[in-house]
C-alpha positions in Angstrom: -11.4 19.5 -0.4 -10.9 19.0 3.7 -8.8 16.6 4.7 -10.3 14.1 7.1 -8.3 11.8 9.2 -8.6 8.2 8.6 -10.1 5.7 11.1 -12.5 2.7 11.1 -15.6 5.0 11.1 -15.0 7.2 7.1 -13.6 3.4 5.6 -15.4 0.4 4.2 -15.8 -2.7 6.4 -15.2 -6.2 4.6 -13.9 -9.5 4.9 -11.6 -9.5 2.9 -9.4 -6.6 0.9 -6.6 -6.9 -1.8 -3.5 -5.1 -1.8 -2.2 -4.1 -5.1 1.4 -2.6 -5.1 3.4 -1.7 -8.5 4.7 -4.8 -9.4 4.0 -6.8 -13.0 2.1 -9.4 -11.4 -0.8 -7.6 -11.2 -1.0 -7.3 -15.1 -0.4 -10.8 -14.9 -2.7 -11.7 -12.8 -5.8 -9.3 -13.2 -8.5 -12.1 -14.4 -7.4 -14.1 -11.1 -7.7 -10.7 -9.1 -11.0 -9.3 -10.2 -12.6 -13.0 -9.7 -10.7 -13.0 -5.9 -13.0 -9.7 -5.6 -16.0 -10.5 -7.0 -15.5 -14.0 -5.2 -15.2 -12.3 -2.0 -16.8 -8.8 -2.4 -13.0 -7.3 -1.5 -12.4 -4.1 -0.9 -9.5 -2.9 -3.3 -6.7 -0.5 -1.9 -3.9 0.5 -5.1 -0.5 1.5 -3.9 0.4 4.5 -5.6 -1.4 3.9 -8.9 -4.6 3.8 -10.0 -4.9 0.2 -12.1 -7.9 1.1 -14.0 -5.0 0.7 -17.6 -5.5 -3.5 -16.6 -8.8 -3.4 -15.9 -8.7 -3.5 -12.2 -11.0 -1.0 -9.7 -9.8 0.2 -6.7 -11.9 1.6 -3.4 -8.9 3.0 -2.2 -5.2 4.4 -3.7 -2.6 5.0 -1.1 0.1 7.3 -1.8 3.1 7.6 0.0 4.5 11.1 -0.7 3.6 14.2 -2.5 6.0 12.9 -5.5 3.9 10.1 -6.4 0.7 12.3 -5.2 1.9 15.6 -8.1 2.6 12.2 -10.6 -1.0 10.7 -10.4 -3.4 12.5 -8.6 -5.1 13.6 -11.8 -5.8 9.6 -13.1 -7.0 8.2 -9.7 -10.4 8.4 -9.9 -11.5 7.1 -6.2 -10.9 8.3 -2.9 -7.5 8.8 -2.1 -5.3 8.2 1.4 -2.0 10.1 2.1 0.7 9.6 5.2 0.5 12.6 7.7 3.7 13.6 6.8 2.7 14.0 2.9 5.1 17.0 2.1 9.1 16.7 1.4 10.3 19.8 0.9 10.7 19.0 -3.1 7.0 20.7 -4.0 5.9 23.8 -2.7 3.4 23.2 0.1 0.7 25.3 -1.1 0.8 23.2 -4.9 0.3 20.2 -2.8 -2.7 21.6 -0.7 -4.3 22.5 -4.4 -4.5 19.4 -5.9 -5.9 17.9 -2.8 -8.3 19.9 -3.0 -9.3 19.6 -6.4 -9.7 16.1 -6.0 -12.9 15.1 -7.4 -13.2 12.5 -4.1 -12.4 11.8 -0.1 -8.9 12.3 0.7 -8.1 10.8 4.1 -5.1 11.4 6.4 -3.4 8.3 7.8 -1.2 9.0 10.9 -0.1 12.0 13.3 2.6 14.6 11.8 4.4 15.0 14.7 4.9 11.3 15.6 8.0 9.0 14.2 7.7 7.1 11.1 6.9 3.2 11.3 10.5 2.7 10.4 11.2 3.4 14.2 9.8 -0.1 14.7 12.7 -2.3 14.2 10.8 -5.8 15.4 7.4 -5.8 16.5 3.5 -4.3 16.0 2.5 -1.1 14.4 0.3 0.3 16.8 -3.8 1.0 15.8 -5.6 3.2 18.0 -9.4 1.9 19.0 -10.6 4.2 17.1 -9.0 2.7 13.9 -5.8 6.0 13.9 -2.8 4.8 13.0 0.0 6.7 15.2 2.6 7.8 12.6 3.9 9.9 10.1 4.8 8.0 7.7 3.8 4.1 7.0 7.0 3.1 5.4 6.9 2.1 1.7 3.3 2.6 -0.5 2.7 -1.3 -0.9 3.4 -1.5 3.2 1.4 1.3 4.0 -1.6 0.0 2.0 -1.1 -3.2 3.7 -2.0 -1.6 6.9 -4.4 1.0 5.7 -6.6 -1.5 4.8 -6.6 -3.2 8.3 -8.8 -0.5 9.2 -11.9 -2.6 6.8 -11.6 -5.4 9.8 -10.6 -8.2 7.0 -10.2 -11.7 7.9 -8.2 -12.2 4.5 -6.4 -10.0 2.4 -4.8 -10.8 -1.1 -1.1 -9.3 -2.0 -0.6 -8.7 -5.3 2.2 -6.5 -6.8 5.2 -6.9 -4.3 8.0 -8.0 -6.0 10.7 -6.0 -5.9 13.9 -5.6 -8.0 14.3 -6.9 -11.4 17.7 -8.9 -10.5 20.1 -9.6 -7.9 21.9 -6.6 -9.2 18.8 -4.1 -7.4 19.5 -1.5 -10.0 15.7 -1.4 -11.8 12.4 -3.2 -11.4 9.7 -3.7 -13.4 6.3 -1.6 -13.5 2.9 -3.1 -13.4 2.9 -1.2 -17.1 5.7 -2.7 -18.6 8.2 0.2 -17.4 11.9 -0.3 -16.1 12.8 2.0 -13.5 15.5 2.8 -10.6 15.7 0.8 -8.0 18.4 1.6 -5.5 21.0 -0.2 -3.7 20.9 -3.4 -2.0 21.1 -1.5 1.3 17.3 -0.8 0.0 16.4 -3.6 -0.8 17.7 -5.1 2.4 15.8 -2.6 4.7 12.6 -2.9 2.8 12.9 -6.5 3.4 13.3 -6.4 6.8 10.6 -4.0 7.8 8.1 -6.3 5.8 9.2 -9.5 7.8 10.1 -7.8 11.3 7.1 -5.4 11.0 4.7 -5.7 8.6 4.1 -9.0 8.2 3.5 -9.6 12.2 1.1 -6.4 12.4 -1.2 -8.3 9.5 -1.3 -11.6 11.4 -1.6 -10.0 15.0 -5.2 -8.7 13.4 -5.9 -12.5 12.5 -5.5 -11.6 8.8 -4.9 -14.8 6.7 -2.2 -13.0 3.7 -2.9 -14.8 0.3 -0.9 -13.9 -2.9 -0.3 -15.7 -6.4 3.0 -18.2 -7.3 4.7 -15.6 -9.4 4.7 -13.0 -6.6 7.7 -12.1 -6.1 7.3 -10.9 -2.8 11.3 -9.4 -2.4 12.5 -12.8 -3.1 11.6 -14.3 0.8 10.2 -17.3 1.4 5.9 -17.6 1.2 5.7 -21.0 3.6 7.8 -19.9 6.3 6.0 -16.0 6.6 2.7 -18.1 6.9 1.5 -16.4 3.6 -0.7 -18.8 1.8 -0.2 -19.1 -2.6 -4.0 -19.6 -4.1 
């Protein structure tokens, strides 16, 4: 399977996308998300997963590093998107390379291996190149970096389900879209994540003119919806 790199040209243009990150209000909300798309002929970009197990179809699955990549590339069944910088050391680079290629569909490369990470932007845009390339390495977090992979479809709205970070004030687990409890981190985690979405990724949606649009019960790291200018439907 070749690798090719991402860019406005090899991705589907729409009005409007939906953003699905690992979060249980998906599940909760997967009627409400299917009739957003059918409503609005969305194109659908999964973080990490493939939600096929709630009845959800995705375009697109964005996965953030070769751990999550070795963990589901075998249940995604659509075309796939990695960050330049896809290996970490932990998997042989070679065992990485093979189950690209085995990859029944498109894989496409966001970003430049030699470049910084988006995490280098402390306040401000992530740059897009005219021709649709996004500049980095890395796009920070899956759910962020399928945020601004799906820029590159030229939406006018986009629907953010999923984001909703750790189960309690104590940041030690969150809960799955499948039901799972897992690791968190520290609040140091927490806290950057946060930051990066408000300082970073939330000004490089609306500087395209993207309305963002997500549910009540998203939890959306705890922040406030009115004041980011994200509207609840």
């Amino acid at each position: 399977m070749k690798i090719r790199t991402l860019k406005y040209s090899r991705i589907i243009q729409s009005k409007a996308v939906v953003v699905l990150c690992g979060g249980p209000s998906v599940t909760n909300n997967a009627d409400r998300i299917n009739e957003y798309v059918r409503k609005y002929n969305a194109v659908v970009f999964g973080s990490n997963y493939s939600f096929d197990c709630v009845g959800i179809k995705s375009n697109y699955t964005y996965i953030a590093n070769d751990f999550k990549l070795h963990e589901n590339i075998k249940k995604i069944n659509n075309e796939v998107i990695i960050p330049a910088k896809v290996f970490s050391g932990e998997f042989p680079p070679e065992d990485t390379r093979k189950l690209i290629r085995e990859h029944r569909y498109k894989v496409l490369q966001a970003g430049v291996k030699a470049n910084p990470t988006t995490y280098t932007i402390k306040k401000g845009i992530v740059k897009i190149l005219p021709d649709g390339q996004i500049p980095y390495s890395r796009l920070s977090s899956a759910g962020h970096g399928c945020m601004l992979v799906s820029l590159l479809c030229k939406p006018q709205r986009m629907l953010l389900v999923g984001l909703d970070g750790p189960k309690d004030k104590t940041f030690a687990t969150k809960i799955m879209f499948d039901g799972t409890e897992v690791k968190y981190g520290k609040p140091q985690k927490h806290m950057n994540f946060q930051n990066h979405f408000v300082n970073v990724i939330v000004p490089t949606v609306q500087f395209h003119k993207v309305q963002i649009e997500t549910f009540e019960d998203v939890g959306l790291y705890g922040l406030n919806k009115k004041k980011l200018g994200i509207k609840v439907i």
